[in-house]
N, C-alpha and C positions, 0 to 999 in steps of 0.2 A: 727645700726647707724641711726639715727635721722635726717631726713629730713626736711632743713629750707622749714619754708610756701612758701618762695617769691622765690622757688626755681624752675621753669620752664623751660623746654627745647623745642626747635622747635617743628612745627609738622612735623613728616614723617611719610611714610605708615609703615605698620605692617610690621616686619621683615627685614628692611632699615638697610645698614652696613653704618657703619659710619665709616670715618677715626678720631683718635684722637692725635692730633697733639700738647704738650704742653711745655711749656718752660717761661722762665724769659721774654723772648724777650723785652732786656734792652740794645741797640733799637730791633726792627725787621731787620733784613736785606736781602738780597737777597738772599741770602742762603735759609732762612726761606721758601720765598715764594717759590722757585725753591723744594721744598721739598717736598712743600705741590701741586704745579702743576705735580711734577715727582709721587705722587704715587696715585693722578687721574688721572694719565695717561695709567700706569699701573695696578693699581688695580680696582676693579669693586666696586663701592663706590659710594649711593646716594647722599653724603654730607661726608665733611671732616671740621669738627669741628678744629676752631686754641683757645683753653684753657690757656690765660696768667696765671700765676704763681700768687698768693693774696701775698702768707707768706711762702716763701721757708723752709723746714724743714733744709738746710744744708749750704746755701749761706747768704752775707751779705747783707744789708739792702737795696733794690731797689728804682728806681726811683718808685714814687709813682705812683700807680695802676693804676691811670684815664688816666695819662698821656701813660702810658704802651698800653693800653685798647685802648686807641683810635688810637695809632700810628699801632698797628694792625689791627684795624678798616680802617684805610688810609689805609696800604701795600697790604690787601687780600683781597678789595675790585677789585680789580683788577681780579682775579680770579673766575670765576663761581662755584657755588656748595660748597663753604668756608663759610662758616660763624665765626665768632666771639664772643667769650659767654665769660659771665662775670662770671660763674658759680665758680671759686675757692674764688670768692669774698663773697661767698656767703656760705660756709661751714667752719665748723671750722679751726682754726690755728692748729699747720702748713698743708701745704696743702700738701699730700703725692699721689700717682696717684692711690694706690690701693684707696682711701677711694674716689678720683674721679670717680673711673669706677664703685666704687660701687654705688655711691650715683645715676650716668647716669642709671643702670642697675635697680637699684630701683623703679624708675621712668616711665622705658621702659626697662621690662627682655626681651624685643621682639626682640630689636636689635643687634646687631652683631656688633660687637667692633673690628677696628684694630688699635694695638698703634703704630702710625709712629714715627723711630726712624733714626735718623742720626750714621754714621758708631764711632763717637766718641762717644758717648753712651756704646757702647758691652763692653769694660773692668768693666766700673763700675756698670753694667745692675745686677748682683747677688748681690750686698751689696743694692741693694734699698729695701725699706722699705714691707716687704711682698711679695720679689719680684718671688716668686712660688704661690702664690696668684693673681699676676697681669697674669702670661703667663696661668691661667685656664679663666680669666672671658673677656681675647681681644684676637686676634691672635695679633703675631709683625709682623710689615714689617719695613724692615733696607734698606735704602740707603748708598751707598757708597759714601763718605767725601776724598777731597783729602786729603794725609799726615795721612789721617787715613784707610786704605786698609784692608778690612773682608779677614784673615788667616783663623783662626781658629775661632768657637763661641764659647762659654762657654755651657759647657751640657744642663742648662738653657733654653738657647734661637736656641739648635738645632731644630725645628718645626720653626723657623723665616721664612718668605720670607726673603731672601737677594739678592739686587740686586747690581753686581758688574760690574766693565767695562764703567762704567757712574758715574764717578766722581764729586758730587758737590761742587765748591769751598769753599776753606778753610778761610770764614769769619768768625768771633768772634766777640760776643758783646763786650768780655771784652778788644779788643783789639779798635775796633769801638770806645768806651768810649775815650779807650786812647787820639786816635785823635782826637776827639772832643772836649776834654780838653784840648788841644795843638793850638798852633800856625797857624798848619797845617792842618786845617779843611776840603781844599778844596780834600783834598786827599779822605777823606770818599764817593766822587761822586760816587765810581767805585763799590763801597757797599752798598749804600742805594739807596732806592727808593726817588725819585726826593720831594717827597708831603711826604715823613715820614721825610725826611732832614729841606722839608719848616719847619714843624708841630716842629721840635726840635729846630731849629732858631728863630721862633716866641715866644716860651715859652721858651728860655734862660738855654736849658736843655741842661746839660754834661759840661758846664762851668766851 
């Protein structure tokens, strides 16, 4: 794989685990952040990378990337040890996560990858793209999602951290969207960060 020139990652010291945290996050929402504060809470982790999505290999056409970028930019700023990278903007279409940790690992084989996953993830965790490829070059850690409760894992992802008994609420962009395009805007309070809600009302997005 072929590494863009303009392609840069933070500095961190030699051998720094990163968490890597990646998604449409079309909006961001609470969830999101709770996700990424639950497994610096829990795991030992220099920095916890949040990776918006450029060009989904399997979903339909997002809001546009900048607006995506920066609404994550507002949410996780909140957060110490997060950072915010533009990096799948910047690799080719579509964006798949093996050719993400590869391009990270390239860059820095030094580092220690964990790929943070929410409990709604596990079924469909074997049909991703190289995804016996992704569980050699990160470890997983999986939180538990309400409505979505870790039974059983897929032979796949038995080496996961999973952490269960701490439920994070069952937000969804896709349903977020919904009401944002509705009527009933004021309802999305109880899920969005207050300055990612401003940030969506001033640019006239989800309308």
């Amino acid at each position: 794989m072929e590494i863009p020139h303009n392609l840069v990652l933070p500095p961190l010291a030699f051998g720094a685990r990163v968490g890597i945290l990646g998604g449409s996050f079309d909006p961001p929402h609470l969830c999101h952040q709770l996700l990424a504060l639950s497994f610096l809470a829990v795991e030992e982790l220099d920095e916890l990378w949040v990776i918006p999505c450029a060009n989904h290999a399997y979903k339909a056409a997002a809001t546009d990337f900048h607006h995506r970028l920066a609404m994550c930019t507002i949410a996780f700023a909140r957060l110490n040890q997060v950072r915010v990278l533009d990096l799948e903007d910047k690799l080719p279409a579509p964006n798949y996560t093996i050719e993400t940790l590869r391009a990270i690992l390239n860059l820095r084989p030094d580092l220690k990858l964990l790929l943070c996953l929410g409990s709604d993830l596990i079924d469909g965790f074997p049909t991703w793209h190289e995804a016996d490829e992704i569980v050699k070059l990160a470890d997983i850690g999986i939180f538990e999602r309400a409505n979505y409760p870790i039974k059983t894992l897929p032979k796949i992802l038995q080496g996961a951290h999973a952490y269960q008994g701490y439920a994070l609420p069952d937000a969804a962009s896709t349903n977020l969207r919904d009401v944002l395009s509705s009527q009933d805007r004021p309802t999305s309070k109880q899920f969005l960060d207050r300055e990612v809600r401003n940030y969506i009302t001033k640019n006239h997005l989800y309308n």
